[in-house]
DOFITOR-303724 format. One line per field, with one value per residue (C-alpha): x, z, y. Coordinates in Angstrom, 2 decimals. Layout:
DOFITOR-303724
px = c(X, ...)
pz = c(Z, ...)
py = c(Y, ...)
This chain:
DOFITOR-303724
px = c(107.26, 104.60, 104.71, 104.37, 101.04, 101.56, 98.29, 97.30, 94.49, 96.52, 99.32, 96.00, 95.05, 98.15, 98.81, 95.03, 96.09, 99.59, 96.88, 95.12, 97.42, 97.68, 94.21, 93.52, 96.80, 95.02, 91.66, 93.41, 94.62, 90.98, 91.61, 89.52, 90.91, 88.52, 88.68, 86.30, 85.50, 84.29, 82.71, 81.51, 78.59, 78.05, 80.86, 80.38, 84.21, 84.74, 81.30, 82.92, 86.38, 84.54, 82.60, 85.00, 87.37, 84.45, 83.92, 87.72, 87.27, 84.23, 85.83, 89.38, 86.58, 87.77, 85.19, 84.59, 82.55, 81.18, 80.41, 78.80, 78.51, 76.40, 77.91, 77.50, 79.48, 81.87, 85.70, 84.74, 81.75, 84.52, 87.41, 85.32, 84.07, 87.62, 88.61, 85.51, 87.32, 90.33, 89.28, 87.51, 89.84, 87.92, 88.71, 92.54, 92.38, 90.65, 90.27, 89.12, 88.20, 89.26, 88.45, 86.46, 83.55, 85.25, 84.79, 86.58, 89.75, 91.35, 94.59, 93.65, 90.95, 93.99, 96.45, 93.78, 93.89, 95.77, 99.25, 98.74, 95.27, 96.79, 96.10, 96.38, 99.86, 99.27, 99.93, 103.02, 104.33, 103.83, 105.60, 108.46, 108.67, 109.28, 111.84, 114.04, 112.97, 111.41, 108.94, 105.29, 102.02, 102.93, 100.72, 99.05, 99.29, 103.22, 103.57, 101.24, 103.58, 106.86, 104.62, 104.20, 107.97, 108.69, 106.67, 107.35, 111.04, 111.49, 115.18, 114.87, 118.73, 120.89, 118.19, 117.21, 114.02, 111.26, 108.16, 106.29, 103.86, 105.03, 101.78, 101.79, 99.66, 101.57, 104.52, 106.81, 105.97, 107.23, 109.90, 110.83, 110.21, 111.94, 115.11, 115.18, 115.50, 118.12, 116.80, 118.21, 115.14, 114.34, 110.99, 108.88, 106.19, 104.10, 106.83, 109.58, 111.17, 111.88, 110.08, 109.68, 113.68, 114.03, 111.41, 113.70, 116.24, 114.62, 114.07, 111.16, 109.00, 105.94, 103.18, 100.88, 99.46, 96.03, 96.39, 94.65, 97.01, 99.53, 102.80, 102.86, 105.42, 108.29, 108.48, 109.25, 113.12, 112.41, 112.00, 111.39, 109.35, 105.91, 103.73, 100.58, 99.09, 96.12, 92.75, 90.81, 87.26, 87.12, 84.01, 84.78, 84.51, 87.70, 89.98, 88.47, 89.22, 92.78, 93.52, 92.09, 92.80, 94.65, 92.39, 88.73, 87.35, 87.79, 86.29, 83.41, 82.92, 83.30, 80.98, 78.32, 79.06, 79.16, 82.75, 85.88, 88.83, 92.04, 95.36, 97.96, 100.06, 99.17, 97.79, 100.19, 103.44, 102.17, 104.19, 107.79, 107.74, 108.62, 106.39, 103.49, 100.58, 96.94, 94.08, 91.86, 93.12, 96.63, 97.23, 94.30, 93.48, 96.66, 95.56, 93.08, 95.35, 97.40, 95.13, 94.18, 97.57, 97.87, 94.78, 96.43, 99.56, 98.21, 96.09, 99.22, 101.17, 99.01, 98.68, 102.44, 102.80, 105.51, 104.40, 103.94, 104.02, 102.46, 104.78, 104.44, 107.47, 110.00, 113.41, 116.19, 118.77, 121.52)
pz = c(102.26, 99.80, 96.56, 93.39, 91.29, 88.22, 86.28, 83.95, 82.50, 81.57, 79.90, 77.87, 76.54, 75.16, 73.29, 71.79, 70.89, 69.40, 67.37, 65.65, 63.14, 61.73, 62.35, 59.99, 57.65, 56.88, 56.10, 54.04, 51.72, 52.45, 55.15, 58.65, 60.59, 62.00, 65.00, 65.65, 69.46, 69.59, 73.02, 74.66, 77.47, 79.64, 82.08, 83.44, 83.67, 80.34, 79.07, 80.93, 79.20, 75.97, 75.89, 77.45, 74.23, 71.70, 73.41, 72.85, 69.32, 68.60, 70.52, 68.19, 64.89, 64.82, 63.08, 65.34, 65.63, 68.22, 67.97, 70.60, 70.21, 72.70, 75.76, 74.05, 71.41, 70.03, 68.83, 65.38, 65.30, 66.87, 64.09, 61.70, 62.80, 62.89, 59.16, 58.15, 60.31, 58.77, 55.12, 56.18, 54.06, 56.85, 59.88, 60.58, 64.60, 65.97, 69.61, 71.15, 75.13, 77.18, 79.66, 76.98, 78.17, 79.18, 76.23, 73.81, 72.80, 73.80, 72.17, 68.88, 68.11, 69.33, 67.05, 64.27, 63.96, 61.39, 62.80, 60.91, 62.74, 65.96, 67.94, 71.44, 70.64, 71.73, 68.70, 68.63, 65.46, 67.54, 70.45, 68.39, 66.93, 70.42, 71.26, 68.90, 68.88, 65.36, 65.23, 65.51, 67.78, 71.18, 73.98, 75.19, 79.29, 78.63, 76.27, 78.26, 81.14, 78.84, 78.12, 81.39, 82.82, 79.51, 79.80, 83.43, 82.62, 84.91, 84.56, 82.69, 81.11, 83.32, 86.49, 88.31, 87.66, 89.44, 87.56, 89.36, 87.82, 84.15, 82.36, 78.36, 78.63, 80.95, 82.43, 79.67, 76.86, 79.62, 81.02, 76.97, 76.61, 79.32, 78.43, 75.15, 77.01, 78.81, 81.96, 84.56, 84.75, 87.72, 86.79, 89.94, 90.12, 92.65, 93.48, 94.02, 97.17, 99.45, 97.14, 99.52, 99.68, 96.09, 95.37, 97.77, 95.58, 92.89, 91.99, 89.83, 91.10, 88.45, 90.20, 87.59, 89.55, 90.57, 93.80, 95.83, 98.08, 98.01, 97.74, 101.53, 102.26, 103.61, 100.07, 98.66, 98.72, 99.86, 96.39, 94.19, 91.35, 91.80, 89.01, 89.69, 86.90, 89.16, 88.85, 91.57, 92.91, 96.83, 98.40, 102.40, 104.92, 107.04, 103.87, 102.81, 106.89, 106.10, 102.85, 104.03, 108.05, 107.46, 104.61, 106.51, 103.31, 101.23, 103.85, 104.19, 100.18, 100.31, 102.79, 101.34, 98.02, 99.59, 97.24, 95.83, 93.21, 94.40, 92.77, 93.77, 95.61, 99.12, 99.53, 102.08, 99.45, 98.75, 102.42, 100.85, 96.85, 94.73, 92.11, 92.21, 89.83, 91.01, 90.86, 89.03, 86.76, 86.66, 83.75, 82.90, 80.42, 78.66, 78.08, 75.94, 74.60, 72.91, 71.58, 69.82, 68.59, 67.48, 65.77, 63.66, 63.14, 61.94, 59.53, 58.04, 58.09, 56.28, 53.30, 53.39, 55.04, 57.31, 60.96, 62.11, 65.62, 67.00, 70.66, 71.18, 69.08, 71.22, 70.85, 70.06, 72.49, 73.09)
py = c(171.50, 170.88, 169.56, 171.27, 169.85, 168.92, 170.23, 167.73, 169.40, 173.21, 170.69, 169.00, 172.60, 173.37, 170.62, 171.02, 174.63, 173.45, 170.60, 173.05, 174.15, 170.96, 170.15, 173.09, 172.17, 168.56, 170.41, 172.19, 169.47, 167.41, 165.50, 165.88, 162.83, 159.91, 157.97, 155.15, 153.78, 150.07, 149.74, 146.28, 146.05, 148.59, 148.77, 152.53, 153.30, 152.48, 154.29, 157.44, 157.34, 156.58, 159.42, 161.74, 160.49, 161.78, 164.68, 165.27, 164.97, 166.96, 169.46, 169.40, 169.04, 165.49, 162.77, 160.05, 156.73, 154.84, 151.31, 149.13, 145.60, 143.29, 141.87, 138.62, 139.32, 136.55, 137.08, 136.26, 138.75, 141.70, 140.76, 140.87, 144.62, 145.36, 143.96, 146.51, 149.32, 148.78, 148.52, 151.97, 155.00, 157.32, 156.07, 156.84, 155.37, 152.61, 152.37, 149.10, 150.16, 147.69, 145.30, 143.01, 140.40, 137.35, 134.84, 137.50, 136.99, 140.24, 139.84, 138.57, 141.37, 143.81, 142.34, 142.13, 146.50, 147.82, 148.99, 152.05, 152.67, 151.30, 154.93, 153.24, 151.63, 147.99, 146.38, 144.18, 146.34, 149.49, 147.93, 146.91, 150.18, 151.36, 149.17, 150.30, 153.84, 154.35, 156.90, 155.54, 155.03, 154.92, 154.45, 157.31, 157.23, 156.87, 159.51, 161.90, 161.20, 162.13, 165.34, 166.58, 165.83, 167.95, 170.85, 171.19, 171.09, 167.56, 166.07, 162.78, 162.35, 160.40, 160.43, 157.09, 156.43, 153.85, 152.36, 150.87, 148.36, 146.17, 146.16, 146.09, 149.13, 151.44, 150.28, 148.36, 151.37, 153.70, 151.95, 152.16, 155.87, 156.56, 154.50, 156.54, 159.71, 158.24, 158.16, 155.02, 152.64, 150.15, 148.59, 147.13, 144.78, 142.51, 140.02, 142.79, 142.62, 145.61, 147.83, 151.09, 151.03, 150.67, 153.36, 156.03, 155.28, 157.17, 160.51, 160.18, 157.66, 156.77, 154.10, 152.16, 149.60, 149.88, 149.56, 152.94, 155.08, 151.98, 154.15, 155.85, 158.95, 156.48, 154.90, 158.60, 160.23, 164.07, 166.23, 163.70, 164.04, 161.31, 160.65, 159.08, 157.15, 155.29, 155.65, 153.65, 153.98, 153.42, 152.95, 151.38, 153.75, 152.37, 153.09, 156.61, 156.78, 155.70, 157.36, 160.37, 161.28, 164.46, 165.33, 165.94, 167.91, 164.70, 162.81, 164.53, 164.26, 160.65, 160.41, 162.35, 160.69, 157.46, 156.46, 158.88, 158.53, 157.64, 157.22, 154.70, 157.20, 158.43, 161.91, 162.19, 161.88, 165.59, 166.57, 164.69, 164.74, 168.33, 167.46, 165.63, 164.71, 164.72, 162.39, 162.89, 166.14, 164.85, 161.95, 161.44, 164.48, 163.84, 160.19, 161.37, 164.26, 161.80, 160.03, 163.35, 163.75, 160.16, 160.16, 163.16, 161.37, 158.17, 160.42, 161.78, 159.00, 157.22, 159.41, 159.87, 163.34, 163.56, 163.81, 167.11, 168.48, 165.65, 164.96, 161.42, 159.69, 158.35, 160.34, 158.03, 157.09, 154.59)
């Protein structure tokens, strides 16, 4: 048995396609929605997702903005960047790439964007929305991961479901989104015990943890549906070794390349799960396609339209 592959990137182009309408509906009435990207330093993962994220809006005929403070830059100098962002009528998102240089203050210059502008969802107000299941900004890794269980018709309602990792980013917003589509949530973390037998319990098993090829085949109940949310750059020889015995191809990659991507999950899980999504091509794209969509929803919701087609508002559940 082999697992079906959840394509990340054919789920990204339809929801870009499904965009355009309204794309073209708020050009109609004057509006061509803005995001603007503050980027800190020159961390090359982050200069990568950056880019790929304007790309993603030149390509949609999105504005967007990059701005790219020192590495010495203070937490005064970055809130007041974001008080001129958010006075801004043209910018509808603001995206603050994180990590941030050490002697920012991460949270405050988070909480400082306007909720309204908050397109990454990590703003206490969009948070709380969540919670109770109001329509807003939500995250965009957990909503691309609602996106593909949806599309590939993926039973959420009533199913037991594992998360493993409880970051702000990933794991609590989709522990929450999946709650609200009444799915049966166990949420993992570092100091779980027995966490292979709890993650067999499951039947959709969703690993945000940063930790490469952590979840082996043992930790996976036969058929169930694995969703890979880590991105990890490996570069020893004895864990490409590891990671990669039954895979010689990707060996031979890595070793030419001299490092490879990784998610958390195994490449083995591909021989027990019945759905699995890749790394990279899996949830990454859709990352970046929500952000799309909630830069168009924050655009119309701030000039009072109602919010179109966008997909990532949490449906409401008890």
């Amino acid at each position: 048995m082999t697992a079906r592959i959840l394509d990340g990137n054919a789920i990204r182009d339809q929801i870009y396609t499904e965009l355009q309408p309204e794309i073209a509906e708020l050009g109609a009435a004057g509006i061509r929605p803005g995001l603007a990207a503050v980027l800190v330093g020159h961390n090359p993962a982050s200069e990568v997702y950056v880019r790929s994220k304007i790309a993603a809006c030149e390509k949609l005929g999105l504005r967007s903005w990059l701005f790219a403070p020192a590495e010495s830059v203070s937490t005064a100098e970055m809130l007041q960047l974001i008080g001129e962002l958010n006075r801004r009528d043209d910018v509808d998102g603001i995206l603050v790439q994180l990590p941030l240089p050490r002697q920012v203050d991460a949270r405050r210059v988070l909480e400082a964007v306007d909720p309204a502008k908050d397109v990454d969802g990590f703003h206490p107000v969009s948070l709380g929305r969540l919670v109770r299941g109001e329509p807003g900004l939500v995250a965009c890794t957990p909503s691309g991961v609602m996106e593909i269980l949806r599309r590939n018709s993926i039973a959420i309602e009533g199913v037991p479901a594992v998360l493993l990792g409880r970051s702000d980013i990933v794991g609590k917003p989709m522990a929450l989104l999946l709650l609200h589509a009444n799915a049966t949530v166990t949420i993992c973390h570092s100091k779980t015990r027995d966490l292979p037998q709890i993650a067999r319990r499951a039947d959709l098993v969703i690993a945000a943890m940063g930790r490469p090829a952590m979840v082996m085949p043992d930790w996976i109940r036969t058929g169930a549906t694995v969703i890979d949310v880590g991105i990890n750059r490996i570069s020893d020889p004895a864990e490409a070794a590891r990671i990669f015995a039954k895979l010689p191809q990707r060996l031979e990659q890595f070793r030419q390349k001299g490092s490879a991507l990784v998610g958390d999950v195994h490449p083995d899980v591909v021989e027990i799960a019945g759905a699995i999504t890749p790394v990279p091509g899996g949830v990454g794209p859709l990352t970046i396609a929500m952000l799309m969509s909630n830069t168009i929803k924050a655009a119309r919701l701030r000039r009072g339209q109602a919010a179109g087609a966008t997909a990532a508002s949490p449906a409401s559940g008890h």
